[in-house]
Every structure is written in C-alpha cells, then in structure tokens.
N, CA, C and O atoms as a GROMACS GRO file, in nm:
protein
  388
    1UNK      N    1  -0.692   8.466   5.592
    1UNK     CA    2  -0.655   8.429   5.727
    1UNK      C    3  -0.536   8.515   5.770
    1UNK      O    4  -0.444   8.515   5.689
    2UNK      N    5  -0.521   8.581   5.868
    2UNK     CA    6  -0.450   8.661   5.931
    2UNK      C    7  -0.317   8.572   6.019
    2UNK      O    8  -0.330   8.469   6.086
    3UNK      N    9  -0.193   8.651   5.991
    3UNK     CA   10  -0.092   8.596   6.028
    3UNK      C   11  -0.099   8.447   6.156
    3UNK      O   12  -0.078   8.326   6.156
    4UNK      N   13  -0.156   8.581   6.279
    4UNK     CA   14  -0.123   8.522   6.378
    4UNK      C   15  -0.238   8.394   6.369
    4UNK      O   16  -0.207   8.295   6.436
    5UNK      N   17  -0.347   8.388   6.305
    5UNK     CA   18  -0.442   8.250   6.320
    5UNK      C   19  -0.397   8.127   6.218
    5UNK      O   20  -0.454   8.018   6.216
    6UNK      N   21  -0.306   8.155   6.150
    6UNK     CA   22  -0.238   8.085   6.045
    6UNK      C   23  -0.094   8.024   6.139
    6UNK      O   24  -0.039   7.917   6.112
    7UNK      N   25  -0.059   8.098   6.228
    7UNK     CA   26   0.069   8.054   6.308
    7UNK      C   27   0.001   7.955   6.405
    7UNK      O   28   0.052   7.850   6.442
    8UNK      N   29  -0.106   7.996   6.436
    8UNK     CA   30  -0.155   7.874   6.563
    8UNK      C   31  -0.213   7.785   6.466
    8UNK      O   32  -0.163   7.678   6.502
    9UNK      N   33  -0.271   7.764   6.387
    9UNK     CA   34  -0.316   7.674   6.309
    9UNK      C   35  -0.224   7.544   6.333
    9UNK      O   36  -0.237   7.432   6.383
   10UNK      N   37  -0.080   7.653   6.242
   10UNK     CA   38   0.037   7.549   6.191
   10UNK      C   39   0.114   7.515   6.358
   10UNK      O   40   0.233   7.483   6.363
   11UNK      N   41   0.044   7.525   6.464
   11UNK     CA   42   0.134   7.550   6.589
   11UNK      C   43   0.096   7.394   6.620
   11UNK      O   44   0.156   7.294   6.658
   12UNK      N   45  -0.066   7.436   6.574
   12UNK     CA   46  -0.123   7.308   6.642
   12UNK      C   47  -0.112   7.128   6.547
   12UNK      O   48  -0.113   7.015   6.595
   13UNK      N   49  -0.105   7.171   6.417
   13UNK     CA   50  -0.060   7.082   6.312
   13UNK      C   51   0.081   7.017   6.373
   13UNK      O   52   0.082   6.904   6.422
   14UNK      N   53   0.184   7.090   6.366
   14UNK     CA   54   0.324   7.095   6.412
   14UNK      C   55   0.324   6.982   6.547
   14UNK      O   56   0.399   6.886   6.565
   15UNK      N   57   0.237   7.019   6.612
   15UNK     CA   58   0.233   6.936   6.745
   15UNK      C   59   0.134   6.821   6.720
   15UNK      O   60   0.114   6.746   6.816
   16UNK      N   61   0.093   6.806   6.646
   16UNK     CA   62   0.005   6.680   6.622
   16UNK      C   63   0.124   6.588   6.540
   16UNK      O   64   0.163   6.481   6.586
   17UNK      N   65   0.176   6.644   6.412
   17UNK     CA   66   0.293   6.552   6.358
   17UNK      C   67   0.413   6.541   6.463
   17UNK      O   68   0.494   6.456   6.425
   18UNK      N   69   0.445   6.597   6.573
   18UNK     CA   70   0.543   6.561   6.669
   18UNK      C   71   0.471   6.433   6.722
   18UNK      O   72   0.532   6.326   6.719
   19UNK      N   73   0.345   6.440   6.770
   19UNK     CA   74   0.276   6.310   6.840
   19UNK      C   75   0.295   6.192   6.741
   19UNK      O   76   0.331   6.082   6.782
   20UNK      N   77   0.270   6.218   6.603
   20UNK     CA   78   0.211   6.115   6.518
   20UNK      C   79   0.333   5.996   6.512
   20UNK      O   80   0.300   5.878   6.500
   21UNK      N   81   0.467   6.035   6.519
   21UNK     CA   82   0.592   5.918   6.469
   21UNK      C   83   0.588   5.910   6.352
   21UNK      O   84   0.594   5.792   6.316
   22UNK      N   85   0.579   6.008   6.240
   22UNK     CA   86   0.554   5.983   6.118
   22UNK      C   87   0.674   6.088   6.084
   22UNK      O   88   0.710   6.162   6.175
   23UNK      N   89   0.742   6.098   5.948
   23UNK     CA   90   0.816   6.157   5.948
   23UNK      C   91   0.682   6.282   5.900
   23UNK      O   92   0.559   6.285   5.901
   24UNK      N   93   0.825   6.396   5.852
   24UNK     CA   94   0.713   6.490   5.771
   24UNK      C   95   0.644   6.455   5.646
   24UNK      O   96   0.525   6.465   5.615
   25UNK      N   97   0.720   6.423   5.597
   25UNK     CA   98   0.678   6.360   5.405
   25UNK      C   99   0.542   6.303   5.435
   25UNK      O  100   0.440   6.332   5.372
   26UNK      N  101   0.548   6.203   5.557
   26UNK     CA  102   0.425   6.128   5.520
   26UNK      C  103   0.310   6.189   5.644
   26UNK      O  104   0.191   6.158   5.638
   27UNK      N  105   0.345   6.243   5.713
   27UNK     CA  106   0.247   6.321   5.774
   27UNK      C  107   0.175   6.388   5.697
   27UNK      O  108   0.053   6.373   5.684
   28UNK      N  109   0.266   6.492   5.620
   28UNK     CA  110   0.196   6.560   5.502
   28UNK      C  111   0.091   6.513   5.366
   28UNK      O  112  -0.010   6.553   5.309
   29UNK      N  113   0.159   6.438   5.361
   29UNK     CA  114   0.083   6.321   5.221
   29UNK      C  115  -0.030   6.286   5.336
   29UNK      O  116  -0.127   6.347   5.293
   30UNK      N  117  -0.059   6.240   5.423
   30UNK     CA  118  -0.152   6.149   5.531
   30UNK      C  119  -0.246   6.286   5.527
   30UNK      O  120  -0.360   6.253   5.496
   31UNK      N  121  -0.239   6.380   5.541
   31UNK     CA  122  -0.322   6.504   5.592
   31UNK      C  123  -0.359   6.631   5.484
   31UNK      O  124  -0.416   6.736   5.514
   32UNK      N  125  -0.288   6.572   5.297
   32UNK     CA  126  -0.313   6.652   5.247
   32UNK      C  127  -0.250   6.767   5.234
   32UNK      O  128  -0.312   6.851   5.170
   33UNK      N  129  -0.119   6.804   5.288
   33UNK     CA  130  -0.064   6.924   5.307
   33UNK      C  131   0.062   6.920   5.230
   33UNK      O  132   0.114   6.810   5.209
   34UNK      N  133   0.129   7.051   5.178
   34UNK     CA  134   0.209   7.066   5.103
   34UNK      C  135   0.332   7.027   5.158
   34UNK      O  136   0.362   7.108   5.246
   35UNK      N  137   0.455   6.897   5.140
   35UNK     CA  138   0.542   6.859   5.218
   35UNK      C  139   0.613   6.987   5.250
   35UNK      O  140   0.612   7.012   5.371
   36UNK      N  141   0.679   7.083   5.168
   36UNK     CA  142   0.765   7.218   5.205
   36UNK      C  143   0.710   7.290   5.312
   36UNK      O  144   0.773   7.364   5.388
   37UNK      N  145   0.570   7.264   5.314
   37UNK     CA  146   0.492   7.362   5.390
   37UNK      C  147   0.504   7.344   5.527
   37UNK      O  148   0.501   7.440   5.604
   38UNK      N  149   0.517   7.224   5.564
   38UNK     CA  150   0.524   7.144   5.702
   38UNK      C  151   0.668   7.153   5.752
   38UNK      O  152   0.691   7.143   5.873
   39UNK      N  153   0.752   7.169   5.678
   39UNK     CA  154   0.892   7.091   5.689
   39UNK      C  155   0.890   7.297   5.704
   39UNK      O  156   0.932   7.326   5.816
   40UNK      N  157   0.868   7.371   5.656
   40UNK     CA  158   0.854   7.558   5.660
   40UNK      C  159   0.824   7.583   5.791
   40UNK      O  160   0.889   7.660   5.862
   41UNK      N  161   0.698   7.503   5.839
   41UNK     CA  162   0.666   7.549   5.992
   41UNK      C  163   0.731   7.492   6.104
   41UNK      O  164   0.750   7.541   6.216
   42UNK      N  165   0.762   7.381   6.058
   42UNK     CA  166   0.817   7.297   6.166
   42UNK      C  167   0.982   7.356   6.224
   42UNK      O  168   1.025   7.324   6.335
   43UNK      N  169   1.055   7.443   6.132
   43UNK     CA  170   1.165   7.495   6.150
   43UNK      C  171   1.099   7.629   6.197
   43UNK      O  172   1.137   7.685   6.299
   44UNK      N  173   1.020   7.666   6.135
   44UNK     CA  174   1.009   7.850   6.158
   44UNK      C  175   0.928   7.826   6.320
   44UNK      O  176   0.922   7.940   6.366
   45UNK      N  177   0.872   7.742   6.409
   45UNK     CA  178   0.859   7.719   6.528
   45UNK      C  179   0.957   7.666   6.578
   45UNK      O  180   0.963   7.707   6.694
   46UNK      N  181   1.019   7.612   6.562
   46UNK     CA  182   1.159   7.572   6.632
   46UNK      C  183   1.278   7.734   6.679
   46UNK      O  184   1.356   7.755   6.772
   47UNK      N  185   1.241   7.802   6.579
   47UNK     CA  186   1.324   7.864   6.601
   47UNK      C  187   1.299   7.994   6.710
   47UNK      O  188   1.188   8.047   6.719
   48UNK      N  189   1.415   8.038   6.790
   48UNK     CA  190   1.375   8.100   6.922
   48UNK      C  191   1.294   8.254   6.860
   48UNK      O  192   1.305   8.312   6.752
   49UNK      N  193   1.232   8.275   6.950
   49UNK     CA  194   1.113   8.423   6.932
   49UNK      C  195   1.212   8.529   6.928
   49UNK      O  196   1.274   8.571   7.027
   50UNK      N  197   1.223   8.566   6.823
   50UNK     CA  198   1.260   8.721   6.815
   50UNK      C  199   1.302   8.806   6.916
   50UNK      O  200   1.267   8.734   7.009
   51UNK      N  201   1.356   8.917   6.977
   51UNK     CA  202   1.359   8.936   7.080
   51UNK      C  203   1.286   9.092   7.012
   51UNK      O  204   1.312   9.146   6.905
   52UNK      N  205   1.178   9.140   7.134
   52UNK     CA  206   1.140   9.273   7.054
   52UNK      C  207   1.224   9.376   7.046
   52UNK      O  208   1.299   9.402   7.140
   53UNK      N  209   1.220   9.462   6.913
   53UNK     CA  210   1.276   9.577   6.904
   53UNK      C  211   1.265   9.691   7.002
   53UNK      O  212   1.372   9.751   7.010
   54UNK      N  213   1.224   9.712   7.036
   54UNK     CA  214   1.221   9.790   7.172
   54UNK      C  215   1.203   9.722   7.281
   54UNK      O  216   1.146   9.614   7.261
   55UNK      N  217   1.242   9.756   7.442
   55UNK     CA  218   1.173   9.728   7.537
   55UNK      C  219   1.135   9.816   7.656
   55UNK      O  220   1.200   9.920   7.644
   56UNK      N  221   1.069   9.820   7.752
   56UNK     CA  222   1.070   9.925   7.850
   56UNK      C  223   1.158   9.905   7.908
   56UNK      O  224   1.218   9.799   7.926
   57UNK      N  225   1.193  10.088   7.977
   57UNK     CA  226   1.272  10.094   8.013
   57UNK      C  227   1.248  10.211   8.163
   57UNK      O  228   1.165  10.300   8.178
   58UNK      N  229   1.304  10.188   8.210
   58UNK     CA  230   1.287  10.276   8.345
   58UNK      C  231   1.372  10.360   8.381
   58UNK      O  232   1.463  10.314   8.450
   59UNK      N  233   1.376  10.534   8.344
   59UNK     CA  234   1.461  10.656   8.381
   59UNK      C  235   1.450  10.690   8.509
   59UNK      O  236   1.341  10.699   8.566
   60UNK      N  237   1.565  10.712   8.565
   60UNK     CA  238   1.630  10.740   8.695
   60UNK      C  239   1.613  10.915   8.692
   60UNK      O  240   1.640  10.950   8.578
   61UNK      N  241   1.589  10.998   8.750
   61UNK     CA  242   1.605  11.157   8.759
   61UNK      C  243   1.753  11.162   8.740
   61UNK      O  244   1.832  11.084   8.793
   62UNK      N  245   1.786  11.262   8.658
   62UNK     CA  246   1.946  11.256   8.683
   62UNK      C  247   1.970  11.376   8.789
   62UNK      O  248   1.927  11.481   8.838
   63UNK      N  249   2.066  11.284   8.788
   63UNK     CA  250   2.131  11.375   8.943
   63UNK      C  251   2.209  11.516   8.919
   63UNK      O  252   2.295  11.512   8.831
   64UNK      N  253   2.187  11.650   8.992
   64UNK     CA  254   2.158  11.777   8.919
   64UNK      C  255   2.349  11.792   8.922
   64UNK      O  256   2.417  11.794   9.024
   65UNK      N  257   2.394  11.798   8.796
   65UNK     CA  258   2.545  11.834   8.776
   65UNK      C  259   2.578  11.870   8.902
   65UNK      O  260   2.501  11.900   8.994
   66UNK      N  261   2.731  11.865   8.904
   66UNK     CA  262   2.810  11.866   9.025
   66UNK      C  263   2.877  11.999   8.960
   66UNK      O  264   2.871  12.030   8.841
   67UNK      N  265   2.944  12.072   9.065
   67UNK     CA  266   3.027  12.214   9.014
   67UNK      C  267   3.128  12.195   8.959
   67UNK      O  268   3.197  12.102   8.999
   68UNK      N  269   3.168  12.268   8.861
   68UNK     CA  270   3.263  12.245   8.836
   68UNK      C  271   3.438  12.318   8.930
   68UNK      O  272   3.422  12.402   9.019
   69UNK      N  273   3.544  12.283   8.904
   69UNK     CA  274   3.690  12.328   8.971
   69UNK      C  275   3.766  12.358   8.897
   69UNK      O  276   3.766  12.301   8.788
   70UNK      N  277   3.843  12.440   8.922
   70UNK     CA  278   3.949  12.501   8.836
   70UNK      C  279   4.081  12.541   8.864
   70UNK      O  280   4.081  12.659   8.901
   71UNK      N  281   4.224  12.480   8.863
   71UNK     CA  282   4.333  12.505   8.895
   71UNK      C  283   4.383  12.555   8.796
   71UNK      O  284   4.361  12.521   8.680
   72UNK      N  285   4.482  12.674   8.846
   72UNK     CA  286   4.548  12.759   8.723
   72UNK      C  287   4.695  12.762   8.830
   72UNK      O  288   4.728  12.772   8.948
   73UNK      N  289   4.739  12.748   8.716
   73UNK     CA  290   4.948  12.727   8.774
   73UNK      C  291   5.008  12.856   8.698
   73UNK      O  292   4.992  12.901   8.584
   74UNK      N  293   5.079  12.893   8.797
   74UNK     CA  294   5.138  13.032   8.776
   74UNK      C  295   5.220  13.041   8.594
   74UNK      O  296   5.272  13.140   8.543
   75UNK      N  297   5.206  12.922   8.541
   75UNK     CA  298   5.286  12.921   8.407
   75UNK      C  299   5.177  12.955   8.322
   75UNK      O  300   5.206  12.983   8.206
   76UNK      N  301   5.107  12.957   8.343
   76UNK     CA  302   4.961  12.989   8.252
   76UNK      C  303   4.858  12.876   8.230
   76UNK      O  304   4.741  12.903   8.205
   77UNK      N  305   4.895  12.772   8.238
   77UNK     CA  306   4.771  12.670   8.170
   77UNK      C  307   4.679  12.652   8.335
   77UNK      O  308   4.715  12.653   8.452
   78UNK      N  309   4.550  12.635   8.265
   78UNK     CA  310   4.444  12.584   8.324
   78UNK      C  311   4.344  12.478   8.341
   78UNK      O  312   4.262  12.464   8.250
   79UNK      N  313   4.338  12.397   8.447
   79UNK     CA  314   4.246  12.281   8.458
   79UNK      C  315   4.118  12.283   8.471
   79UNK      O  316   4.097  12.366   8.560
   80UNK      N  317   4.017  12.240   8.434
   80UNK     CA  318   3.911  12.267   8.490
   80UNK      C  319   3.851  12.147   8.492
   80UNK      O  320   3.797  12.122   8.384
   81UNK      N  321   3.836  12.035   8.603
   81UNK     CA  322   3.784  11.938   8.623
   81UNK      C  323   3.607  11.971   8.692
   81UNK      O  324   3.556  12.068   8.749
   82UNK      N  325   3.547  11.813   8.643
   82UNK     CA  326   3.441  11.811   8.718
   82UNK      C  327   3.429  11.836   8.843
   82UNK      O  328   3.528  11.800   8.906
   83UNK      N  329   3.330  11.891   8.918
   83UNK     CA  330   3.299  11.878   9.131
   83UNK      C  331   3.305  11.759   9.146
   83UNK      O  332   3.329  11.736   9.265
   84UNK      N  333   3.292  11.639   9.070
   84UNK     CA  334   3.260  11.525   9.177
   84UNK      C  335   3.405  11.439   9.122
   84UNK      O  336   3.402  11.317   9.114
   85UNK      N  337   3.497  11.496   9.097
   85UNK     CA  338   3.606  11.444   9.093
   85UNK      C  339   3.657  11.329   9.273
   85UNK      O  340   3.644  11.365   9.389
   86UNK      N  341   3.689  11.251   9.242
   86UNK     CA  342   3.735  11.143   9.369
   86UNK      C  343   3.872  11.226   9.412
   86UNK      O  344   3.974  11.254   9.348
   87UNK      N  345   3.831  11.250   9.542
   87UNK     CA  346   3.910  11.318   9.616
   87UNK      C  347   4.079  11.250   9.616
   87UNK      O  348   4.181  11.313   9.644
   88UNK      N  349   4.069  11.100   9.572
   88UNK     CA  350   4.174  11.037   9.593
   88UNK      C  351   4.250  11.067   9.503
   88UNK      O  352   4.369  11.089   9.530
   89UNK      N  353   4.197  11.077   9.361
   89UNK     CA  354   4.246  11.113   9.247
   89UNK      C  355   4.321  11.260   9.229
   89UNK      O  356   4.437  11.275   9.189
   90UNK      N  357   4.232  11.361   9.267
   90UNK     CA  358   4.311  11.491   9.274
   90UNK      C  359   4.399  11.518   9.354
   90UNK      O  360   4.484  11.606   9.343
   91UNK      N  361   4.380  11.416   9.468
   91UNK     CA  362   4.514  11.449   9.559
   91UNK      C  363   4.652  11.366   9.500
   91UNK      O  364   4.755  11.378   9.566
   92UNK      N  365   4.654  11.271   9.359
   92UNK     CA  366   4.724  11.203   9.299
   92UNK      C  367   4.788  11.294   9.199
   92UNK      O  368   4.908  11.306   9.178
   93UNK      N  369   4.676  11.362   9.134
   93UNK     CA  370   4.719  11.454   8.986
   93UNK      C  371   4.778  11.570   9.080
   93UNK      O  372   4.865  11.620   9.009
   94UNK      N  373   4.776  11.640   9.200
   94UNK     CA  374   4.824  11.750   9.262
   94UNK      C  375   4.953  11.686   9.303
   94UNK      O  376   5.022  11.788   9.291
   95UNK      N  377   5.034  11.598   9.340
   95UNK     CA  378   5.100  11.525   9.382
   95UNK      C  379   5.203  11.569   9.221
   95UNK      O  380   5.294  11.652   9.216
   96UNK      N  381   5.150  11.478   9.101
   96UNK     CA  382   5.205  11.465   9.019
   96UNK      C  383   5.284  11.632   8.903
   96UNK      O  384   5.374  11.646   8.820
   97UNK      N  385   5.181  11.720   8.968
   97UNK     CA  386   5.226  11.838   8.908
   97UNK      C  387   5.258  11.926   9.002
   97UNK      O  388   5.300  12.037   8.970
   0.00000   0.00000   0.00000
C-alpha cells in the first residue's frame, strides 16, 4: 500500500474514533488495531502540513542599471556613487565635504 492510500485510510479511521467517544486504547482493541498505531496517526494528523520546500515565485524584469557618478576633490580621493543615488542625499554628503 502506497504512502498516500495508507494516510487516507488512517485519515478516515482517525475520524471515525473522533466520532466514536471511545478513548484510543479501546477504539483500537474494538477494531483490532495496534494501540501505538492509532495513538501514531492520530498525532501525525493533528499536526500542521509541512510547508513545501519550494514555492512559485514570480520575477520582475530588472530594471536596466542606472549610471554610474563620480566626484574627485582636488586632494586626490575619488567617489564613485550609483546614478540613482536620492538627490536629497547627495546634496547632504556635498554639504558635508
């Protein structure tokens, strides 16, 4: 018997001893079934589904690089920031040097 017809089997067992008011012990003894075995499914369905290892995902085009800029100060060192630097910002770092 293959996983998944062995999981609905015990899906549908599982939900018949929820109906019955019986504990497990004697559900099991009542139906012939191995007590561990019941008391095995009854937790391993309780517990939340896995979440899958992968999932889809949906890529955006990336947006084609911005130019790059370059300030050089008469002392020698050189900046070279990204093009899409926030105008607010460079007018802060120009401020500051």
């Amino acid at each position: 018997m293959k996983f998944v017809e062995r999981e609905a089997l015990w899906r549908e067992r599982v939900e018949q001893w929820r109906g019955s008011g019986l504990s497990q012990r004697a559900f099991a003894l009542k139906h012939g079934y191995p007590v561990r075995q019941v008391g095995y499914w009854v937790r391993r369905l309780a517990a939340p589904q896995s979440t899958p290892l992968m999932l889809p995902v949906a890529v955006d085009s990336a947006a084609a690089p911005a130019g790059a800029m370059s300030l050089r100060c008469e002392r020698g060192w050189m900046l070279t920031l990204p093009g899409d630097v926030p105008a607010v910002w460079l007018a802060e770092l120009l401020r500051a040097l």
